[in-house]
N, C-alpha and C positions, 0 to 999 in steps of 0.2 A: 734338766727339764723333763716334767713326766711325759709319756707317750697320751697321745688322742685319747680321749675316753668318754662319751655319753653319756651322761648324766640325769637319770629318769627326773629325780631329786629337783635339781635345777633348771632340768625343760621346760618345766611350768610357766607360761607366757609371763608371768608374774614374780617370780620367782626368780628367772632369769634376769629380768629387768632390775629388780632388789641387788640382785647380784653384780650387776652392770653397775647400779649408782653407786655400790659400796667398796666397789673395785679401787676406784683411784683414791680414795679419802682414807684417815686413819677411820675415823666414826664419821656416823651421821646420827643426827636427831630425829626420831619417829617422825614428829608432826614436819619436819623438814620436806624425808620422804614419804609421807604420805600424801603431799601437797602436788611433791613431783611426779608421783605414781598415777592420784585424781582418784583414788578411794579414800574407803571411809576405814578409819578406824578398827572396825572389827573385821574387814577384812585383810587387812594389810597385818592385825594384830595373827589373823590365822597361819597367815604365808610366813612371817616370820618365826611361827612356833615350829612348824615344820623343820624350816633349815636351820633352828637350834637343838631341834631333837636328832638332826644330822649332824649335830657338830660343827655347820658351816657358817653361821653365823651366833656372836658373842652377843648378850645384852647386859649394860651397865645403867641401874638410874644415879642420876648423881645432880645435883645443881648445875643451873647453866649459867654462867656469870653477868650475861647482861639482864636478868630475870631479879626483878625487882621483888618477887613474892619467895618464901619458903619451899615453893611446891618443886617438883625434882623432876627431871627431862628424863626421857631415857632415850640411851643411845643406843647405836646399833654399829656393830663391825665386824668384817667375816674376818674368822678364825684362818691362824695358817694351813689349818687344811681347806677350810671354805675356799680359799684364794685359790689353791691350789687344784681341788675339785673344779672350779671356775673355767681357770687358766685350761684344765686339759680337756673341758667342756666345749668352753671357743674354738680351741686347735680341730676337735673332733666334728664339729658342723663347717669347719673352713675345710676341713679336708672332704665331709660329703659337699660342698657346694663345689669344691675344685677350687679352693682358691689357697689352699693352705701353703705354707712357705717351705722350699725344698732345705 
């Protein structure tokens, strides 16, 4: 397990949330989470450039099988070091709030 680490990257009230809903799933669907998040498009499109130009999260367009049209979903999923940056991001705001696990 890595040690606590803070993460300027991820602190972004937004960014961290992206990161939170992408935590338990293999992928998610943009417009999925864009729904969950309550933005629009071009801003969920920015946050996510971000934390692919970190490395933290992966993006795939691919068909989505219950999509009756040709047009192509794209997914979204944090990389293992995304998860990883995440994971020692959490630990590091439990341990400033006092509540981290000895």
């Amino acid at each position: 397990m890595d040690e606590p680490r803070f993460d300027e990257v991820i602190h972004a009230p937004l960014r961290l949330r992206i990161c939170g809903l992408l935590h338990p799933v293999d992928r998610l669907d943009f417009g999925v989470l864009r729904t969950a998040l309550g933005v629009s498009d071009a801003t969920l499109s920015k946050h996510v450039k971000t934390l692919a130009e970190s490395g933290y999260v992966r993006t795939d367009k691919a068909a989505k099988a219950d999509r009756g049209d040709a047009r192509r979903v794209m997914w979204l999923s944090l990389s293992r070091t995304g998860r990883a940056a995440f994971e020692a991001h959490v630990r590091a705001l439990q341990q400033i709030a006092g509540t981290a696990a000895k």
